[in-house]
DRENVEXFI-229913 format. One record per residue (C-alpha): residue number from 1; residue in three letters; z, y, x. Coordinates in steps of 0.05 Angstrom, whole numbers, plus 5000, padded with zeros to 4 digits. Layout:
<recs>
    k    r     Z     Y     X
  NUM  ALA     Z     Y     X
...
</recs>
This chain:
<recs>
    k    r     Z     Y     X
    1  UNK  7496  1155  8091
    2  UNK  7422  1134  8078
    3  UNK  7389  1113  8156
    4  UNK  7316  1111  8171
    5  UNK  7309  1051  8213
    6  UNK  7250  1048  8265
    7  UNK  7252  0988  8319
    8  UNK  7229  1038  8375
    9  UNK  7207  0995  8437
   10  UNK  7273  0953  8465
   11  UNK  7326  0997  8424
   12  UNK  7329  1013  8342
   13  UNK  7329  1097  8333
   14  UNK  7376  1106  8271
   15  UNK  7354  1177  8256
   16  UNK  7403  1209  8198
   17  UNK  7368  1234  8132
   18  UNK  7389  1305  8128
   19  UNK  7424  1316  8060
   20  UNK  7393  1386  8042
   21  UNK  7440  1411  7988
   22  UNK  7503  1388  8017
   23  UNK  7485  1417  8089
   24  UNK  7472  1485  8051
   25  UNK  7543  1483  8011
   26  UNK  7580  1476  8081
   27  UNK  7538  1523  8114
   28  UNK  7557  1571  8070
   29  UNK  7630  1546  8066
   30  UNK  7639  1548  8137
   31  UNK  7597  1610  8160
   32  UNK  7565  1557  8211
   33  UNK  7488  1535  8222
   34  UNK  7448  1477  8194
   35  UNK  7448  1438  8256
   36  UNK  7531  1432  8256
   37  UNK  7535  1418  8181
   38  UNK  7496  1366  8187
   39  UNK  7527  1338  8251
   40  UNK  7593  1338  8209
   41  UNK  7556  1297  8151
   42  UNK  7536  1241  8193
   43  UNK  7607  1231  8229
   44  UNK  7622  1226  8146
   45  UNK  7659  1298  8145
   46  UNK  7634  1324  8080
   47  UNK  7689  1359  8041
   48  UNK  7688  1443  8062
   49  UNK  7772  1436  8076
   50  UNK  7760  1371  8117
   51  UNK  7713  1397  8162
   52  UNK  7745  1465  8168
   53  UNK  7802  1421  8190
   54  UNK  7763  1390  8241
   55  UNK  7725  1442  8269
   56  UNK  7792  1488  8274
   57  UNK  7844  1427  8295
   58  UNK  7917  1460  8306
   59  UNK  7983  1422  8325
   60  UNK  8013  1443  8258
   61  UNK  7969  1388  8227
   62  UNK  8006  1328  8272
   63  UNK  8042  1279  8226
   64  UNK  8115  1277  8218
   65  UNK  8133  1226  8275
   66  UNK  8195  1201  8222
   67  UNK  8125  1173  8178
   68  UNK  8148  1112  8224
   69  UNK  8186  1063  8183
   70  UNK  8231  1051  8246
   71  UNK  8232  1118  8282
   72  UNK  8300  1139  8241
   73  UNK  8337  1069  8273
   74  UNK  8299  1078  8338
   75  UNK  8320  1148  8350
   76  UNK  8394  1132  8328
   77  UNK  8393  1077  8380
   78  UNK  8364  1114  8437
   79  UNK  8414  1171  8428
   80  UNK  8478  1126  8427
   81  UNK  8457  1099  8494
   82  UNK  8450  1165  8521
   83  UNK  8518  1178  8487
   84  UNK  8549  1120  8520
   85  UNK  8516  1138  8585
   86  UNK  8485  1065  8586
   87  UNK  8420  1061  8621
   88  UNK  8355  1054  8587
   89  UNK  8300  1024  8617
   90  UNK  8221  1037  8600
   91  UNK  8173  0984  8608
   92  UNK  8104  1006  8617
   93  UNK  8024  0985  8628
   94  UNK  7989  0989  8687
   95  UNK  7925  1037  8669
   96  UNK  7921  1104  8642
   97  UNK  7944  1089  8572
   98  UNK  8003  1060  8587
   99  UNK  8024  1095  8655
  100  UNK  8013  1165  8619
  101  UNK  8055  1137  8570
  102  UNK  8108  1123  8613
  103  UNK  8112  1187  8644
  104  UNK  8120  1220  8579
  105  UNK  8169  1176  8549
  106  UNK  8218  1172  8623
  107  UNK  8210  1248  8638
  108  UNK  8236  1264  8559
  109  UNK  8294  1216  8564
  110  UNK  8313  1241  8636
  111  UNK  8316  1320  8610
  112  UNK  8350  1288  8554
  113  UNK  8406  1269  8608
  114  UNK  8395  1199  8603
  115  UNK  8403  1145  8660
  116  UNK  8331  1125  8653
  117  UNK  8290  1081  8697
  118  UNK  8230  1038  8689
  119  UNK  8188  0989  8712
  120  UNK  8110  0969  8711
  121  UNK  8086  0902  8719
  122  UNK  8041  0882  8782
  123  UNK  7965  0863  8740
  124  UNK  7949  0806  8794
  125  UNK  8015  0769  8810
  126  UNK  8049  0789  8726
  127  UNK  7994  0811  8680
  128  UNK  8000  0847  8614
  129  UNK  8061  0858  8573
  130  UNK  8130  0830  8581
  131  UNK  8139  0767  8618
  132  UNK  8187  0707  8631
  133  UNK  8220  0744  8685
  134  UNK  8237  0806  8640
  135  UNK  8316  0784  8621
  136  UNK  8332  0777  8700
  137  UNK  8289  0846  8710
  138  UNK  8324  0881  8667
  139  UNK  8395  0854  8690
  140  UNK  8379  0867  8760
  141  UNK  8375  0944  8734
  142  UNK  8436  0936  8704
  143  UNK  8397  0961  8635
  144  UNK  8422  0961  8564
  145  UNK  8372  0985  8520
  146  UNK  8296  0969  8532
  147  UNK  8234  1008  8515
  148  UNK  8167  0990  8517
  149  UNK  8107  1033  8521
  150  UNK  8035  1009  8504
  151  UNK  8061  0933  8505
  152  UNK  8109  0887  8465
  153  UNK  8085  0877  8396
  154  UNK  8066  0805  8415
  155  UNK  8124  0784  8469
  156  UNK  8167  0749  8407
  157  UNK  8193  0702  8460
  158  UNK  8216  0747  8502
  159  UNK  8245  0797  8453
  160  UNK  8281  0746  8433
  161  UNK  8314  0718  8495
  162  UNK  8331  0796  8510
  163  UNK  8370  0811  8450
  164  UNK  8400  0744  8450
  165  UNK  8425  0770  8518
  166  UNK  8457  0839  8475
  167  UNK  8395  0880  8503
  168  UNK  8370  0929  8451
  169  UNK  8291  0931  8442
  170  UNK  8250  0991  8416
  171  UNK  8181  0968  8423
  172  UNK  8127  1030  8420
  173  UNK  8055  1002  8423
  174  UNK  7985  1001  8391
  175  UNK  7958  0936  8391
  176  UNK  7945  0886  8344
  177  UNK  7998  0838  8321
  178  UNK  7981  0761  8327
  179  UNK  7981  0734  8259
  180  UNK  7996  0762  8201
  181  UNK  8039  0816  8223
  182  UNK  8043  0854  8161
  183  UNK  8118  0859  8145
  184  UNK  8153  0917  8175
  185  UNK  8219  0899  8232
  186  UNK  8261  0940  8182
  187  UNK  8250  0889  8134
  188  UNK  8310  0846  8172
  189  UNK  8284  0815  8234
  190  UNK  8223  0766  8241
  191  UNK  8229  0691  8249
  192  UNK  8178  0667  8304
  193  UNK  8110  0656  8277
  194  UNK  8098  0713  8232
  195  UNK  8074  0756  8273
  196  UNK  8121  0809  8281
  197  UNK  8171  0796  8346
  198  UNK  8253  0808  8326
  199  UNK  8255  0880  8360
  200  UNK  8315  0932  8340
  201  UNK  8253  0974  8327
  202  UNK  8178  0969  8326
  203  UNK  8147  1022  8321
  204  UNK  8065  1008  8316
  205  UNK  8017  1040  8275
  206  UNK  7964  0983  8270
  207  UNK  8027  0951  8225
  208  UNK  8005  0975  8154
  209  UNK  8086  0968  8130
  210  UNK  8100  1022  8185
  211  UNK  8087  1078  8137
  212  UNK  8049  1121  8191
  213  UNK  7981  1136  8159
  214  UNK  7939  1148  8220
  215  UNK  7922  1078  8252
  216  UNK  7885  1097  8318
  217  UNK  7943  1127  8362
  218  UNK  7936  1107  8438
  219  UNK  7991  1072  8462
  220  UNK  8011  1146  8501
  221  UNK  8010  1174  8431
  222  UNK  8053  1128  8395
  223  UNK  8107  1132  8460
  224  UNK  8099  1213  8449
  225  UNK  8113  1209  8363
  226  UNK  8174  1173  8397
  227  UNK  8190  1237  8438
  228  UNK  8167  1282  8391
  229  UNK  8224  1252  8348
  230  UNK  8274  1247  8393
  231  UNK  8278  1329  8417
  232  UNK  8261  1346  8346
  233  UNK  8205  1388  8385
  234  UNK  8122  1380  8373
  235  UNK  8123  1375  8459
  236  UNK  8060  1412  8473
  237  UNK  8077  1420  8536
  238  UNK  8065  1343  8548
  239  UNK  7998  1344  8524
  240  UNK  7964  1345  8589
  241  UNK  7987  1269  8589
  242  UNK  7976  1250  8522
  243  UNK  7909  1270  8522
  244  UNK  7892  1232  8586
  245  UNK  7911  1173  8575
  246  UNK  7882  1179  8496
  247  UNK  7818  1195  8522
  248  UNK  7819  1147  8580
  249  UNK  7831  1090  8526
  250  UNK  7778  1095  8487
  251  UNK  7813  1108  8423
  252  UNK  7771  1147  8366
  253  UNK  7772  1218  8382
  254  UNK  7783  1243  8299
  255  UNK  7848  1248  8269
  256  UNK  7917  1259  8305
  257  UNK  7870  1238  8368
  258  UNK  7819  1295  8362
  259  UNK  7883  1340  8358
  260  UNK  7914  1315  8417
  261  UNK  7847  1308  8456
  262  UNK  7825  1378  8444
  263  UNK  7896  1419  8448
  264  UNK  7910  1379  8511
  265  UNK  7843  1384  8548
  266  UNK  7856  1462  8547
  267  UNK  7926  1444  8590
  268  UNK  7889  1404  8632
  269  UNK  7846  1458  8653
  270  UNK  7904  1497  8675
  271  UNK  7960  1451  8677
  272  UNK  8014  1470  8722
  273  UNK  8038  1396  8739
  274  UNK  8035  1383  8827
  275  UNK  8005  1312  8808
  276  UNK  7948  1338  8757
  277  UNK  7924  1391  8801
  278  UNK  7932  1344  8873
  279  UNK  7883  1298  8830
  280  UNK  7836  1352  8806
  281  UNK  7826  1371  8872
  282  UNK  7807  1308  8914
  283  UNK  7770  1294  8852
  284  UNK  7730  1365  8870
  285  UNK  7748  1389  8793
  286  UNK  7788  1447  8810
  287  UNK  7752  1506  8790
  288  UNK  7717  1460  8723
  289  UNK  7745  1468  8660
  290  UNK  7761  1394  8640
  291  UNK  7731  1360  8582
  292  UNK  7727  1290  8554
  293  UNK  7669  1271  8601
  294  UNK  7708  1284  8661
  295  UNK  7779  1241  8636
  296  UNK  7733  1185  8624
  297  UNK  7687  1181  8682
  298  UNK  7734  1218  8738
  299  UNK  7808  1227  8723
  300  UNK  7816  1166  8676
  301  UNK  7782  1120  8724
  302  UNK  7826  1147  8794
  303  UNK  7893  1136  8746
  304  UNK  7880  1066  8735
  305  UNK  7853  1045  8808
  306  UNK  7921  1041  8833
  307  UNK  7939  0991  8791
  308  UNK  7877  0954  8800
  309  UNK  7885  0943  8866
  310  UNK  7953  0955  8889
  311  UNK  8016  0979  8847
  312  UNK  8006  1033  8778
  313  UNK  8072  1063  8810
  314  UNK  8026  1107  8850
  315  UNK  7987  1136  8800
  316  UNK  8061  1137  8760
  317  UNK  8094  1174  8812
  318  UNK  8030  1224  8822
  319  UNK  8037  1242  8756
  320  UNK  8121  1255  8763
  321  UNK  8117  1283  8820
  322  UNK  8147  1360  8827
  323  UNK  8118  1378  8904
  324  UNK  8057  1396  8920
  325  UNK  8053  1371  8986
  326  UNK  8080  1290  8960
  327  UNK  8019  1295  8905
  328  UNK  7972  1319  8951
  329  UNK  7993  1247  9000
  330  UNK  7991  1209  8933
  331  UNK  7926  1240  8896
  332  UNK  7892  1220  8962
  333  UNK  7923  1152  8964
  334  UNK  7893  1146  8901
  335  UNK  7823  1170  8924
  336  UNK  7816  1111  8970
  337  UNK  7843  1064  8914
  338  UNK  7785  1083  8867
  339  UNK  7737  1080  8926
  340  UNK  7756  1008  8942
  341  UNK  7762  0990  8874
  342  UNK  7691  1016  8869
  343  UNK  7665  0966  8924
  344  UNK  7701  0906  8897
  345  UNK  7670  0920  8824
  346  UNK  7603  0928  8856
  347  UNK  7610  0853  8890
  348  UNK  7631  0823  8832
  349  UNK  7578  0861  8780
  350  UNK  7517  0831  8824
  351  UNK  7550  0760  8830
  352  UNK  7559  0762  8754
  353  UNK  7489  0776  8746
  354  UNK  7467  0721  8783
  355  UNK  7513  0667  8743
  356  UNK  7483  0708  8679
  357  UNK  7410  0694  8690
  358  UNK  7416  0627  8687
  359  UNK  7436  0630  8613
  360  UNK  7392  0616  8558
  361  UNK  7413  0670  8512
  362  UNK  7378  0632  8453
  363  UNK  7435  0596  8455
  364  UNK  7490  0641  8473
  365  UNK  7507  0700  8442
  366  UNK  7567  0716  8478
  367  UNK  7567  0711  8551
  368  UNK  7622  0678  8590
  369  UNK  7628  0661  8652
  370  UNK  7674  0654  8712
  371  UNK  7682  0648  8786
  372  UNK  7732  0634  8841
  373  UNK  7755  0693  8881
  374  UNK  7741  0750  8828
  375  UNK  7799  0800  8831
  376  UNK  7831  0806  8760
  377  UNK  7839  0888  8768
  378  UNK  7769  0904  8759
  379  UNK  7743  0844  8712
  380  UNK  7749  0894  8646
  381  UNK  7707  0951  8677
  382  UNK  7652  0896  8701
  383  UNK  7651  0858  8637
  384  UNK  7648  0928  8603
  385  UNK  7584  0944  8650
  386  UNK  7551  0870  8629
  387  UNK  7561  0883  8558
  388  UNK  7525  0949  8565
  389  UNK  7470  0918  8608
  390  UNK  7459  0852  8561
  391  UNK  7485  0884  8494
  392  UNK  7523  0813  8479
  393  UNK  7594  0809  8470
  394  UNK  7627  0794  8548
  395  UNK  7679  0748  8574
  396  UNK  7692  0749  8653
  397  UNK  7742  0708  8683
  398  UNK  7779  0692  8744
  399  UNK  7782  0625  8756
  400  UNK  7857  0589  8786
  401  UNK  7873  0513  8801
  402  UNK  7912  0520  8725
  403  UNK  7907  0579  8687
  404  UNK  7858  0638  8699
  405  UNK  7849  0707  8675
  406  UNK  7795  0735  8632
  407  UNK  7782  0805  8600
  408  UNK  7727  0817  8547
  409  UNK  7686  0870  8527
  410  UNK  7651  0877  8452
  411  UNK  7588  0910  8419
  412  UNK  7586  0959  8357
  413  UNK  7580  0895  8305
  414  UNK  7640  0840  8332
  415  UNK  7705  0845  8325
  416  UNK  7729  0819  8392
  417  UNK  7802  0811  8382
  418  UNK  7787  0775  8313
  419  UNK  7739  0722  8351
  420  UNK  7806  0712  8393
  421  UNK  7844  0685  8343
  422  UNK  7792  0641  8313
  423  UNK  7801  0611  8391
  424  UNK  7873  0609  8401
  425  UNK  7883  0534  8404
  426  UNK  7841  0546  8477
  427  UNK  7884  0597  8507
  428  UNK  7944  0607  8531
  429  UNK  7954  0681  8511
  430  UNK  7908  0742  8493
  431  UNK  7914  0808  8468
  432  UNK  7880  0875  8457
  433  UNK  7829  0904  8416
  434  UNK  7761  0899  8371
  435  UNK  7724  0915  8438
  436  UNK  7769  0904  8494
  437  UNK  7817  0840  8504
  438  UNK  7847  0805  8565
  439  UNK  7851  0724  8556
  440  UNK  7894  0668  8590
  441  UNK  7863  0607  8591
  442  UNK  7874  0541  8620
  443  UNK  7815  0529  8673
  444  UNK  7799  0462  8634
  445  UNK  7788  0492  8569
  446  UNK  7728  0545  8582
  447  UNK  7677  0507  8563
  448  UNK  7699  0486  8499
  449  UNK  7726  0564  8484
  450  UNK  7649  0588  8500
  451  UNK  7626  0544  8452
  452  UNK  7673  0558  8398
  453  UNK  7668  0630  8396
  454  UNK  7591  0624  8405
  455  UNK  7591  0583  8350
  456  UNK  7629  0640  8311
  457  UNK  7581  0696  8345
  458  UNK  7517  0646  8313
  459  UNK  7549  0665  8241
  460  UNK  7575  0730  8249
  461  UNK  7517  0766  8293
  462  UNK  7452  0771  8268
  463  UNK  7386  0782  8310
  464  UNK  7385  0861  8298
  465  UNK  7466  0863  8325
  466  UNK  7442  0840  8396
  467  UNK  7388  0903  8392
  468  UNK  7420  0964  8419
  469  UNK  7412  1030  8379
  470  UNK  7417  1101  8386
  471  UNK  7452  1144  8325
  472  UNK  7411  1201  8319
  473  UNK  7440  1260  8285
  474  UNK  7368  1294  8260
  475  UNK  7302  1301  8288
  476  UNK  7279  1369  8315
  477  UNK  7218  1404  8332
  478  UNK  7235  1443  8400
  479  UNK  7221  1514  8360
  480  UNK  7288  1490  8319
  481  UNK  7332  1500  8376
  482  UNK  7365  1567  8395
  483  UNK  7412  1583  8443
  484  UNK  7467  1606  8394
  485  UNK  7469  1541  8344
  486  UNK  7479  1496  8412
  487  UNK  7534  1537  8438
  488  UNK  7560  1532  8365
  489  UNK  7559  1451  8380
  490  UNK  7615  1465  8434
  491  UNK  7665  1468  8360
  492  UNK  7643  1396  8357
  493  UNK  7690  1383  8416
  494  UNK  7720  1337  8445
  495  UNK  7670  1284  8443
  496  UNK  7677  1206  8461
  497  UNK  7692  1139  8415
  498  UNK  7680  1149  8338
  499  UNK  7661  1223  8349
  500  UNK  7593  1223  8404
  501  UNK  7558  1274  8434
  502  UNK  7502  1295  8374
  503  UNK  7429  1262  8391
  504  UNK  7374  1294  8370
  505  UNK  7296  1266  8367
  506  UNK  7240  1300  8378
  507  UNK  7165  1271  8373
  508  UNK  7092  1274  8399
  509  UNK  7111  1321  8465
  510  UNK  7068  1337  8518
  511  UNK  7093  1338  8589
  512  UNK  7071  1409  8622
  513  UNK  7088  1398  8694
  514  UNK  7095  1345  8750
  515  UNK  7159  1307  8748
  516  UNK  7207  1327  8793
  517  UNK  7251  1270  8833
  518  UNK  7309  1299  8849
  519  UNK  7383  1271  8882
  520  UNK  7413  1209  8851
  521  UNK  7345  1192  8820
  522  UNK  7357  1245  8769
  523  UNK  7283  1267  8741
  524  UNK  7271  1344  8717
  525  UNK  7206  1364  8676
  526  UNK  7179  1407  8627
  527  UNK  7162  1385  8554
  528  UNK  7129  1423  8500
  529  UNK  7113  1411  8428
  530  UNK  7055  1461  8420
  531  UNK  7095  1531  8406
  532  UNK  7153  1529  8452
  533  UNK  7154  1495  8527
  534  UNK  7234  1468  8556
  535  UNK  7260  1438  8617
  536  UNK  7291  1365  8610
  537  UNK  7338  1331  8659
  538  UNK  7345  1256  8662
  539  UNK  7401  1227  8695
  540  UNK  7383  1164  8729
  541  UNK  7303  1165  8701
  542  UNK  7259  1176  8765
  543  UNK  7232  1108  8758
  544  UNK  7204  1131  8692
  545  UNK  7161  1184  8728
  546  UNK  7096  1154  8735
  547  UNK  7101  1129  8665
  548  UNK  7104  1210  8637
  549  UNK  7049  1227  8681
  550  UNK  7004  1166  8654
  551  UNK  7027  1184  8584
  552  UNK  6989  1216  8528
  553  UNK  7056  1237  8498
  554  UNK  7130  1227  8493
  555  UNK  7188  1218  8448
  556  UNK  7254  1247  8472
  557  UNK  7329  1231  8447
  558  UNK  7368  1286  8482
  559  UNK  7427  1336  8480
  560  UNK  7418  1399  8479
  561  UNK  7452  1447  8530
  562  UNK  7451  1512  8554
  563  UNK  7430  1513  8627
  564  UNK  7481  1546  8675
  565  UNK  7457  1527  8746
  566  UNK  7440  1580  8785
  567  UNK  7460  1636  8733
  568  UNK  7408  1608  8687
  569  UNK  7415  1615  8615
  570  UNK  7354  1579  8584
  571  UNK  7367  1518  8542
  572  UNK  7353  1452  8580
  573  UNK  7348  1382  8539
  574  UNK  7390  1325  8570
  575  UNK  7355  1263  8559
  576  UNK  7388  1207  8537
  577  UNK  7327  1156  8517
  578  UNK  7243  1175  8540
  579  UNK  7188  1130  8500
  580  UNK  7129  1138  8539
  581  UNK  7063  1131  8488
</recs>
């Protein structure tokens, strides 16, 4: 798709050339307005039965979970334990992804009749993914059969030493195999070193020799094909949990995800689970019907703080629970969790920013740095909020006597996970993501892994990578919008990773009132472009308020929404970006 690039003060506006002919043939196609066509074009939706497809998702269009190489020998195996009456364990993560995940896959086996229990690792004291203590875990449970959820695909030693033991090992996970890992586990089992770990199953979409053509499951969806498989049934009922932890990982909303995000959000609005509802309502969502936004930001973030600061069996149980009155004593368990997870993220955000501005960013373009004392639970959501802040790839890490902890955090243009593995003679172990990874390194060899993979970031990033920019979807004048086309945008839902919220641009404004400060430094005015006059909001913008009054005009990035405070009905623009001229 053609871009028109403008540097536009400290961020580059990428403002979409509308496609005229094409925007009229799915107009007409799809009975729908300019403004959505053209949304579609520029998320690269431009065949009529593809974006019908999209705009009209349904759970008939899920792929066959048997698409998995190994889901044939994983289901076989699974069943003969329950046969035998052997008991299975499920081996889980500790945040949303993988504790949703969990709950789906224990509940199915359990009404399955099977003697299933599980177990989640402790982040601080055992970290991510199986560990050396797994055999004597899983013999102390008296287990025969293993499964892991959102983990495993890299635990070869492990895996190993568990089936040399005559444990069985399905491994269900999303992440991306160390190495090569191109060969499927059907393809008789892996010796070390090729990237693929000697499971009795593996069953991972990011393999290309699984057979499953959608790549971008969660780790909760790929654990829920698993299910789906097993009771021969598509399991909408479980939705709720699929699309909570989907959306809470930050997995691209098309696809199979956009299907499970947007047929599961509408449970979640009404779900009838005691732990779902306990948490709506300390998290004051009760009478809100729940979109993306509100996973991410509210429910997402409360399901992981458990297992940031204490155990993910809280948040586990909260979600399995069947009694009101238990959720209710676990959702607010989980309420002070997130609040002092809060604090301790706060701490550690303004001591990173004092070790960050003393580097010379000339020289570095990704940013590591560590410290003593930093608590590993919250090191992915700060690095996450530096990256944001500096727009530079971020490494934070807790620093130990021998080896310390470390999660990362990427931009749009660097493949995080990739830059990993150009490092690994430095660490110890890593996993995860382009954008998001979690690092063991030995406390000696920091220095030499900052400048290694800032040496990589010096030939892989170029100056306009370290600019933030803003995708805009078309530019406007304000007499474009009506109230109709932007409740049509609603169709355009769910929105988050690889499908945003559409930004629209509109130029040469005049502000026609005083700025209004309002609670949480959220800053309310009226615009107008000569013929029409609307209200904008801005989140977090007061300090921008004596820069619109001292301003001839303004250009405005903003979403569009219909304004429903107070039994309004008026269309009020969100702003995202204001460029004071």
């Amino acid at each position: 798709m053609p871009l028109a690039e403008k540097i536009h003060t400290h961020k580059i506006l990428k403002i979409a050339s509308v496609d005229t002919s094409l925007c009229f043939l799915l107009s007409k196609k799809l009975g729908v307005p300019k403004i959505i066509s053209q949304v579609l074009i520029n998320r690269g939706i431009t065949n009529p039965d593809e974006a019908d497809k999209f705009l009209n998702t349904k759970i008939g269009q899920l792929l066959d979970p048997y698409s998995f190489l190994d889901m044939h020998k994983a289901v076989a195996i699974i069943r003969q334990s329950i046969e035998k009456k052997e008991r299975i364990m499920v081996f889980g993560d500790y945040d949303a992804d993988g504790i949703t995940a969990l709950a789906v896959m224990k509940d199915t086996l359990l009404k399955m009749g099977a003697d299933a229990v599980h177990y989640i690792p402790h982040r601080v004291r055992e970290g991510y993914g199986l560990n050396k203590n797994i055999l004597n875990i899983v013999k102390e449970k008296n287990a025969k059969l293993l499964v892991t959820v959102d983990c495993g695909t890299n635990s070869h030693g492990e895996i190993r030493e568990l089936r040399r033991h005559n444990i069985g090992v399905i491994i269900t996970d999303h992440h991306q195999p160390q190495g090569n890992g191109l060969a499927s586990s059907s393809q008789s089992h892996q010796p070390q070193g090729q990237g693929l770990p000697d499971a009795d199953a593996l069953i991972n979409p990011k393999i290309p020799a699984c057979g499953y053509k959608y790549r971008d499951l969660a780790g909760v969806g790929v654990a829920y094909k698993l299910c789906q498989a097993l009771t021969g049934k598509p399991l909408t009922e479980e939705l709720d949990l699929v699309s909570l932890g989907t959306i809470a990982d930050v997995v691209p909303l098309l696809g199979e995800n956009r299907i499970i995000a947007k047929e599961g959000l509408a449970q979640l609005s009404k779900s009838r689970r005691a732990g779902i509802r306990a948490l709506m309502e300390t998290s004051r969502l009760r009478s809100q019907k729940i979109n993306a936004r509100f996973v991410s930001y509210i429910l997402g973030p409360r399901i992981n703080a458990s297992g940031r600061v204490d155990t993910a069996d809280i948040a586990l149980n909260l979600l399995l629970s069947k009694h009101d009155h238990e959720a209710s004593e676990l959702a607010r368990c989980i309420e002070v969790h997130n609040r002092q997870r809060q604090k301790i993220e706060s701490q550690i955000f303004q001591e990173a920013q004092a070790l960050i501005s003393k580097i010379n960013f000339k020289d570095d373009k990704v940013i590591v740095i560590a410290r003593e004392g930093w608590h590993h639970g919250v090191l992915g959501i700060v690095a996450s909020k530096l990256a944001d802040r500096f727009y530079r790839p971020t490494i934070v890490i807790s620093l130990n006597d021998g080896l310390s902890k470390g999660s990362g955090r990427s931009i749009k243009n660097f493949h995080l996970f990739e830059a990993l593995s150009e490092c690994k003679e430095y660490l110890q172990d890593f996993g995860g993501h382009s954008h998001a990874v979690g690092l063991v390194i030995d406390r000696a060899k920091i220095e030499g892994f900052k400048e290694k993979i800032n040496h990589l970031a010096k030939e892989k990033l170029h100056l306009e990578d370290l600019i933030p920019s803003l995708e805009i979807d078309m530019e406007l004048s304000l007499l474009d919008l009506n109230s109709q086309d932007i409740e049509k945008l609603n169709t355009l839902e769910p929105f988050g990773c690889g499908n945003p919220e559409p930004l629209f641009f509109t130029r040469n404004l005049k502000l026609k009132s005083q700025p209004q400060v309002l609670s949480r430094d959220t800053l309310k005015f009226w615009v107008s472009d000569g013929a029409v006059t609307y209200p904008v909001i801005g989140f977090g913008m007061s300090d921008l308020a004596d820069s619109l009054i001292n301003a001839d005009f303004l250009d405005l990035v903003y979403c569009p929404r219909i304004d429903e405070w107070q039994e309004s009905s008026g269309i009020i623009l969100e702003a995202k970006e204001i460029f004071c001229k």
